[in-house]
C-alpha positions as CSV (number, residue, x, y, z in Angstrom):
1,X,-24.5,14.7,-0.6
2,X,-27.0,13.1,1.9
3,X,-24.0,9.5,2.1
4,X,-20.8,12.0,2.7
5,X,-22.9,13.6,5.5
6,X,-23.5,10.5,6.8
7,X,-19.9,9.7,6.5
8,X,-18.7,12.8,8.1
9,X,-21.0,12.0,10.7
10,X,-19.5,8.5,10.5
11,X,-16.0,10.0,11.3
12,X,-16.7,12.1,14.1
13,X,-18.4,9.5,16.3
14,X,-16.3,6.4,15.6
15,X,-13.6,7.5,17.6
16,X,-13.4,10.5,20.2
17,X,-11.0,10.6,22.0
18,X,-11.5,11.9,26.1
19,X,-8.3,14.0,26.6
20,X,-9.2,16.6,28.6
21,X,-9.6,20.1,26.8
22,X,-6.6,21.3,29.1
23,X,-3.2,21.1,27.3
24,X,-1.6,17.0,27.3
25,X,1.1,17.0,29.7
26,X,4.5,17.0,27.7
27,X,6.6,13.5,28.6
28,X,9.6,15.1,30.5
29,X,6.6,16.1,33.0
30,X,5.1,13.0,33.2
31,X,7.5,10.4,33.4
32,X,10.8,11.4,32.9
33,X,13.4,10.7,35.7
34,X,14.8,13.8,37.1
35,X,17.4,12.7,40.0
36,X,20.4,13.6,38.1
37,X,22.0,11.1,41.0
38,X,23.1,7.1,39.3
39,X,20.4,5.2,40.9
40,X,20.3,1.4,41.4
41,X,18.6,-1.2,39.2
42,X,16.5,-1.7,42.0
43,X,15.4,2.0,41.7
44,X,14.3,2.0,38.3
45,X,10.6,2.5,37.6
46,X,9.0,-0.5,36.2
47,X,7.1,0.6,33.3
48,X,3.3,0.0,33.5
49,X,2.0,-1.9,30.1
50,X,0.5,1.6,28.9
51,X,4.0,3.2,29.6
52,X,5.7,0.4,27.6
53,X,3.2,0.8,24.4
54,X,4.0,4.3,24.5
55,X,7.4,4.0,24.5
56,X,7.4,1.2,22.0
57,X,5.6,3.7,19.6
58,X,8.4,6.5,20.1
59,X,7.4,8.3,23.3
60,X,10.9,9.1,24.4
61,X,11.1,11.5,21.3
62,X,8.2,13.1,22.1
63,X,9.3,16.3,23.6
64,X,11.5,16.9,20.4
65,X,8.1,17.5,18.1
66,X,8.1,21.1,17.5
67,X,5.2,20.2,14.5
68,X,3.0,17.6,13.5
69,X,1.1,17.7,9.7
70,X,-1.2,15.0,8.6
71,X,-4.2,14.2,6.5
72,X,-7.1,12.0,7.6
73,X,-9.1,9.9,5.3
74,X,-11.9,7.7,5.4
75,X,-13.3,5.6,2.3
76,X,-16.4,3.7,2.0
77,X,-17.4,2.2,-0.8
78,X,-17.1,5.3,-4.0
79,X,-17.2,7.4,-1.1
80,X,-13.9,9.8,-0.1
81,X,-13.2,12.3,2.9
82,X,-10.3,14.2,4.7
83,X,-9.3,16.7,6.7
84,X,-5.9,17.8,7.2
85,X,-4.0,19.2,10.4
86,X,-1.4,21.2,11.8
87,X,0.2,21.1,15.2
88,X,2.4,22.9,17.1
89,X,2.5,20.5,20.4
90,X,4.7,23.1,22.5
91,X,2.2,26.2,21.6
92,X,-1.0,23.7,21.0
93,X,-1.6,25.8,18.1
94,X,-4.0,24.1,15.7
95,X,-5.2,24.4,12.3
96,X,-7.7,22.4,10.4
97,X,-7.9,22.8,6.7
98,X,-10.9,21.2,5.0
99,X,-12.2,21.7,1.5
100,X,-14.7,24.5,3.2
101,X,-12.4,26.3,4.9
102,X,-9.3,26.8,7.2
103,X,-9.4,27.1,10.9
104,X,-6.8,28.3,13.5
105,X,-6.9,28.5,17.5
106,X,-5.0,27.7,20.6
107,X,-6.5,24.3,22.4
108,X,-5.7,26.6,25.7
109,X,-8.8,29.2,24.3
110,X,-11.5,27.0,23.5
111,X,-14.9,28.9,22.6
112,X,-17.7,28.9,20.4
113,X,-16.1,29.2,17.0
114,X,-13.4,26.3,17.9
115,X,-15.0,24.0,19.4
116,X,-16.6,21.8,16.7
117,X,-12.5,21.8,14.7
118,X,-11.5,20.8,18.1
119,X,-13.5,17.9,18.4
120,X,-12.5,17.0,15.3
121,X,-9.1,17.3,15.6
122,X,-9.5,15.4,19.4
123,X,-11.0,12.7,17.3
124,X,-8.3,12.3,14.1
125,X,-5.0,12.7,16.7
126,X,-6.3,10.0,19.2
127,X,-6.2,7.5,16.2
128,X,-3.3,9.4,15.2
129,X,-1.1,8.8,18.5
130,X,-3.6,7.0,20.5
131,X,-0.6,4.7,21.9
132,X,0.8,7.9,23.3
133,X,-2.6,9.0,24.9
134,X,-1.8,5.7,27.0
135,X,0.5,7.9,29.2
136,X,-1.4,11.4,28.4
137,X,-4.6,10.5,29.8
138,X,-3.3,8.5,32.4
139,X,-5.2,9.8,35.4
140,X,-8.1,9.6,33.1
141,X,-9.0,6.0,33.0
142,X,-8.6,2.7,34.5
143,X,-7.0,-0.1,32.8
144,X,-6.7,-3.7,32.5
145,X,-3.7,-5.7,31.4
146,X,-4.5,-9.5,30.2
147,X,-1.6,-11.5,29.0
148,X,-3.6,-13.8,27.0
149,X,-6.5,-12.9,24.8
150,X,-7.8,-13.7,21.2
151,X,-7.4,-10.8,18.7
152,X,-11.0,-9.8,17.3
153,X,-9.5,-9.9,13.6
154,X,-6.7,-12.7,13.2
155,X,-8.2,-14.3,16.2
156,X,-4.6,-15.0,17.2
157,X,-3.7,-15.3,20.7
158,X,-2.1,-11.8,21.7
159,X,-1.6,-9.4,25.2
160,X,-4.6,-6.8,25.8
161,X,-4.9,-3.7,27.2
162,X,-8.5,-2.7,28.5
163,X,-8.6,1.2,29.3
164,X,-12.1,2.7,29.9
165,X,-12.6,6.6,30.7
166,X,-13.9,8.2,33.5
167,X,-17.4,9.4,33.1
168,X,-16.3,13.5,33.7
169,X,-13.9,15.2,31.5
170,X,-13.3,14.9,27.8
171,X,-16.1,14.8,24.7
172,X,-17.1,11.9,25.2
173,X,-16.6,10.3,28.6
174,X,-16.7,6.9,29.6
175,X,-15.5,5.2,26.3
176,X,-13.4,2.1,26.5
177,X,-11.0,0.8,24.2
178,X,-9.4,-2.7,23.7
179,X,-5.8,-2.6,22.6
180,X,-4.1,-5.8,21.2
181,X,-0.4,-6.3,21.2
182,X,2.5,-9.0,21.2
183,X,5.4,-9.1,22.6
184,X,7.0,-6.0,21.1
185,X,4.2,-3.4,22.4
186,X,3.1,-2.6,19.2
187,X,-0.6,-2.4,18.8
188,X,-2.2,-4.8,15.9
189,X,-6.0,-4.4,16.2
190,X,-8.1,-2.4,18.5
191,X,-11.8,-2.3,19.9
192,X,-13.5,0.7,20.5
193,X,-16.3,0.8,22.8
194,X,-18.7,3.6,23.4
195,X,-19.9,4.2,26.7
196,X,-18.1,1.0,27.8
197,X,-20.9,-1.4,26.3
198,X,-20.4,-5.1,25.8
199,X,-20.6,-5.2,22.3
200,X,-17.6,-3.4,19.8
201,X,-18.6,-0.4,18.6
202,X,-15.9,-0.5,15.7
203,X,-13.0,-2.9,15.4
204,X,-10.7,-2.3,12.9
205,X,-6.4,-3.1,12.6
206,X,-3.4,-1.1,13.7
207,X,-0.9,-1.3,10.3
208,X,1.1,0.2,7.6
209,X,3.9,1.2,10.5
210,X,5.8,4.2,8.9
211,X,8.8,5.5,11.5
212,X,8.7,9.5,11.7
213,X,11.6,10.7,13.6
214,X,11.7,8.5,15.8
215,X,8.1,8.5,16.1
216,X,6.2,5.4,14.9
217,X,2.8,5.8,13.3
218,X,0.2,2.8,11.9
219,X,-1.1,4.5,8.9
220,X,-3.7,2.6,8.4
221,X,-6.6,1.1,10.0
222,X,-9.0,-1.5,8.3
223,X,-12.7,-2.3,9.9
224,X,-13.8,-5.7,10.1
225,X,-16.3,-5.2,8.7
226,X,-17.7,-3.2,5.5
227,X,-15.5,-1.8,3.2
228,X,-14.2,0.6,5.2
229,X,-11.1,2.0,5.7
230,X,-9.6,5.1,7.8
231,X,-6.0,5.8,6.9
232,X,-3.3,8.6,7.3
233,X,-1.5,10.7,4.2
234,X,0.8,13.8,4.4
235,X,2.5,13.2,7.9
236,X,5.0,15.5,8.6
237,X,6.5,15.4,12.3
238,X,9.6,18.0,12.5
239,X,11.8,17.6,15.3
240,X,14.1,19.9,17.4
């Protein structure tokens, strides 16, 4: 009992993700283009490296979710734990089932009783659809784009993405995270980096791509070291 609390603990602190508690913007009010006039190629917006992750991962079909299901998992060693989750991204109506119990609120009511699932659930969807936080929390960080840069785990030569969070807002505020990508914007490994120190907190791999509707999701994530794994089961994304 005492190692699966330590796990759970484990779980909740290895990733948190510092989205605001206020409702994500929806993409057709962030980005999309809305002069219904033909514009020039001169015109266009040039994507910044975030936007062109998120739109490698699927962004563009974003506003089409109407439902998002999936089960998080985390094994070490003989150890096993989940949680699974609904959302309804148009309502942000959430529900955590664990083997305890099942929980339901409205991310727009925060109190007492929800705060704790919605931590949780802050935590799971960032590694979830973290490439799509890229353009959610946009006014939230600051970011760095180098071209070249050796990838922690294959120590390959890739692109990297540095973003680190303001220190207001959000659980856990001024995190950083290291994304690295080739040519096609699709993350391979990642760095995460609490309270922006030096040293990785956890390093693990972006893989086992699944496409869900148009939406593109790395179901599993191996760390570099211990065996440790966090990976994705049951994901259900219903579209409009």
């Amino acid at each position: 009992m005492k190692k699966l609390v330590i796990l759970t603990s484990l779980a909740l602190l290895c990733i948190a993700c510092n989205t605001n508690i206020k409702k994500e913007k929806q993409y057709d009010e962030d980005i999309e283009i809305r002069d219904p006039k033909p514009i020039s190629d001169n015109q266009k917006k040039i994507p910044t490296t975030a936007e062109a992750i998120a739109h490698a991962n699927g962004l563009q079909h974003w506003n089409k979710v109407t439902e998002i299901s999936f089960t998080y998992n985390i094994d070490q060693d003989s150890l096993h734990y989940e949680r699974s989750w609904n959302w309804k991204p148009k309502t942000d109506i959430v529900t955590l089932i664990s083997p305890k119990d099942t929980t339901t609120y409205n991310r727009a009511q925060i109190d007492s009783t929800s705060i704790k699932a919605d931590q949780r659930f802050i935590n799971d969807k960032y590694w979830l659809l973290a490439p799509f936080n890229l353009t959610w929390d946009s006014k939230s960080f600051t970011s760095k784009h180098q071209v070249k840069a050796i990838a922690p785990i294959s120590n390959t030569q890739m692109q990297k993405l540095t973003i680190v969070y303001k220190n207001d807002g959000g659980y856990t505020p001024g995190d950083a995270y290291d994304f690295y990508f080739e040519g096609d914007f699709i993350i391979k490994e990642w760095v995460f980096r609490q309270k922006n120190q030096k040293e990785p907190s956890i390093i693990t791999s972006w893989e086992d791509y699944q496409d869900f509707n148009g939406i593109k999701i790395a179901k599993m994530h191996k760390q570099i070291e211990g065996n440790r794994i966090l990976y994705f089961t049951n994901i259900k994304i219903i579209t409009q």
